[in-house]
C-alpha positions in Angstrom: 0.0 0.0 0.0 1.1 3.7 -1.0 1.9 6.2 2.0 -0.2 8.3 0.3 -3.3 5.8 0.8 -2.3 4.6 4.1 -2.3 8.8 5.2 -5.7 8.9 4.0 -7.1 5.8 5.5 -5.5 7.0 8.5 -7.3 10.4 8.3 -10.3 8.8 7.1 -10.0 6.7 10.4 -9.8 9.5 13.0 -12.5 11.7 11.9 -15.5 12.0 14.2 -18.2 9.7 13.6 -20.6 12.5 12.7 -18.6 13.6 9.8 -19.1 10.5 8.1 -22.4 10.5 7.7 -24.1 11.6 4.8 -26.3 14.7 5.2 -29.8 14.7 6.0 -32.1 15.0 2.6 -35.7 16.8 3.2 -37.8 17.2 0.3 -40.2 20.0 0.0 -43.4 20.9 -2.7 -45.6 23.6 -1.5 -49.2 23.6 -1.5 -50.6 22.5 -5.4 -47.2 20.7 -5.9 -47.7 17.4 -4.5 -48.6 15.9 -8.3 -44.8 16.7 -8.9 -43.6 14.1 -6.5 -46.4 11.7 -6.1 -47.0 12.0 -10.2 -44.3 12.9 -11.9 -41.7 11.4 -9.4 -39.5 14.1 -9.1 -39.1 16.9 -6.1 -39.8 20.5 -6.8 -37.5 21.5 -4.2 -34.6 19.3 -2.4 -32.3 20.4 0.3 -29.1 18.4 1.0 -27.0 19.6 4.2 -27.0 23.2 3.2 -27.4 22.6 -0.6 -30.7 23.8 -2.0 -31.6 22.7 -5.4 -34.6 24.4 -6.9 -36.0 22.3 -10.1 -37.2 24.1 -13.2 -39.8 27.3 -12.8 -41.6 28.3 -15.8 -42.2 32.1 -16.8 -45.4 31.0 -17.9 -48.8 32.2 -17.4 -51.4 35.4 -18.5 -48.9 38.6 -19.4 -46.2 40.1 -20.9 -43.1 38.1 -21.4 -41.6 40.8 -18.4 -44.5 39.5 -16.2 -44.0 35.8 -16.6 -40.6 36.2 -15.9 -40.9 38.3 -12.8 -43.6 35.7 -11.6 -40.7 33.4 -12.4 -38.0 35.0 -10.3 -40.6 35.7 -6.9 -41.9 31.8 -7.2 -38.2 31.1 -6.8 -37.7 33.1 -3.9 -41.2 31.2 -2.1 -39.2 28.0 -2.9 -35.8 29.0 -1.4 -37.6 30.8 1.8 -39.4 27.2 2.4 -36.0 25.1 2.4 -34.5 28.2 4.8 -32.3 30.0 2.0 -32.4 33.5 0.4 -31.9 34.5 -3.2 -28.0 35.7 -2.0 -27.7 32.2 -1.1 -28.0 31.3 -4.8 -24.7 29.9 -6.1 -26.3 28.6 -9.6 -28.7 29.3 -12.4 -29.7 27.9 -15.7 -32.2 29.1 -17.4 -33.8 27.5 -20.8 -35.4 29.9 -23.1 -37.6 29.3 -25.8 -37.7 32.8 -28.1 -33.5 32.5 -29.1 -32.3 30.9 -32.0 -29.1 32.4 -32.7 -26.7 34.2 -30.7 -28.3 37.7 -31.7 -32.0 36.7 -30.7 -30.9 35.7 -27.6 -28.6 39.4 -27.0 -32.5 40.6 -27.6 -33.7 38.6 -25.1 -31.6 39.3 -22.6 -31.8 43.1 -22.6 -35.6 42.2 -21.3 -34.5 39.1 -19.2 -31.4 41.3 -17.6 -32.8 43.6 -16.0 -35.3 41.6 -14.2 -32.9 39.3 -13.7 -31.1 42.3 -11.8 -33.8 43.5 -10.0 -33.3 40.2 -7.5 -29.7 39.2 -7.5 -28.6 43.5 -7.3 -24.8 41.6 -6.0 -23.2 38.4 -5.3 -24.3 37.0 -8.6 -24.6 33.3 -9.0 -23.3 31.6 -11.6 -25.5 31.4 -14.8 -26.0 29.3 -18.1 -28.5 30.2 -20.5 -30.2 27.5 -23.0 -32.1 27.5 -26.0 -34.6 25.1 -26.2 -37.2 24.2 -28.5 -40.0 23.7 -26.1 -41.0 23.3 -22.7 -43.3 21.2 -20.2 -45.3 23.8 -19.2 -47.4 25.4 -21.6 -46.9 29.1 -23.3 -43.7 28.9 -21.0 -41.3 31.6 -22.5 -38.3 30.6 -20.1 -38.0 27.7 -17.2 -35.3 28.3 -14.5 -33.4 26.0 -12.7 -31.7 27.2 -9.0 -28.9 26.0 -6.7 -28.3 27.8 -3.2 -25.4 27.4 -0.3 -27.7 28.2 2.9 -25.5 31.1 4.6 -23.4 31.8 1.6 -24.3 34.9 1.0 -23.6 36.5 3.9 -20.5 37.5 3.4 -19.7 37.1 0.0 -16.6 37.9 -2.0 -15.7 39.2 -5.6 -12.5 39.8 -6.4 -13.4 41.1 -10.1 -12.2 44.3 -11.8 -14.8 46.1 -13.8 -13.7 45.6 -17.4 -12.3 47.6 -19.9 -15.0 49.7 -21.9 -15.0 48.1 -25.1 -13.9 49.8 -28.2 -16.4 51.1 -30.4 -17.1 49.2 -33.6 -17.5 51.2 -36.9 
C-alpha cells in the first residue's frame, strides 16, 4: 500500500463519527405541488445539508413576457424561503429559453431578461448558463429556471473582479 493511501485511511479513520455520515435529505413541494412528487416522481424542491436545489420554474402564465418572468424570479424566492435559503444564497442558475435561436435573438432577449434578472440578485451573482430550447413542459412557457443555493453563503460574500475595460467602439 502507497503512504499516500495509508495517510488517507488514516485520516479517514480518525475523523469524528458524525462527519461521516451523509447529510440529511428533506424534500419540499408547496401547497398544489404534490402531483410533482407523487405524479411525476420528481421533487420541486430538495435540500441536501445546506445545498438547495430548486427544479425548473416556468415564466409562464397570462402577461407580458416581463411579467412571466418576474412571476418566475418571486416563485423562486417562495421555494428558497421554504428550504430556509435566500436568493444571496444562490450559487447557480440555468435558465432555458424558448424565443432565441441564434446568438443575436438571444442578446435581444436578454436586454428584457437582464434587468429583471437584476432586479433580485442587485450583487453576489450566481453563476449562470443560458439555453435555448425548442420547447418546454409547461405550456406558453417563455423561459423555465433551474436554481442552486449554499444556505449562509451569501452572507458574506466575496468578488474579487475588476470592472472591465470599456469596449472599443465598432465602426
Amino acid at each position: 500500500m502507497s503512504l499516500r493511501l495509508t495517510c488517507l485511511l488514516l485520516s479517514l479513520a480518525t475523523l469524528p463519527a458524525f462527519a461521516q455520515e451523509a447529510p440529511t435529505r428533506e424534500h419540499f413541494a408547496r401547497a398544489g405541488q404534490e402531483a410533482a412528487y407523487h405524479d411525476w416522481h420528481y421533487t420541486p424542491v430538495v435540500k441536501v445539508g445546506d445545498m438547495v436545489i430548486v427544479s425548473g420554474i416556468p415564466a409562464a402564465g397570462p402577461g407580458t413576457y416581463e411579467e412571466k418572468v418576474r412571476r418566475m424570479f418571486v416563485a423562486l424566492g417562495k421555494e428558497l424561503e421554504q428550504a430556509g435559503a435566500s436568493y444571496a444564497d444562490v450559487v447557480e442558475l440555468t435558465t432555458f429559453h424558448t424565443g432565441p435561436t441564434d446568438p443575436q435573438s438571444f442578446q435581444s432577449e436578454f436586454a428584457r431578461f437582464a434587468p429583471i434578472h437584476h432586479e433580485f440578485f442587485p450583487s453576489h451573482y450566481p453563476a449562470w448558463s443560458a439555453v435555448g430550447t425548442s420547447a418546454l413542459l409547461s405550456p406558453g412557457a417563455v423561459v423555465e429556471m433551474r436554481a442552486v443555493a449554499m444556505i449562509g453563503s451569501g452572507r458574506a460574500p466575496k468578488a474579487d473582479i475588476p470592472k472591465p475595460r470599456p469596449r472599443p467602439a465598432t465602426s
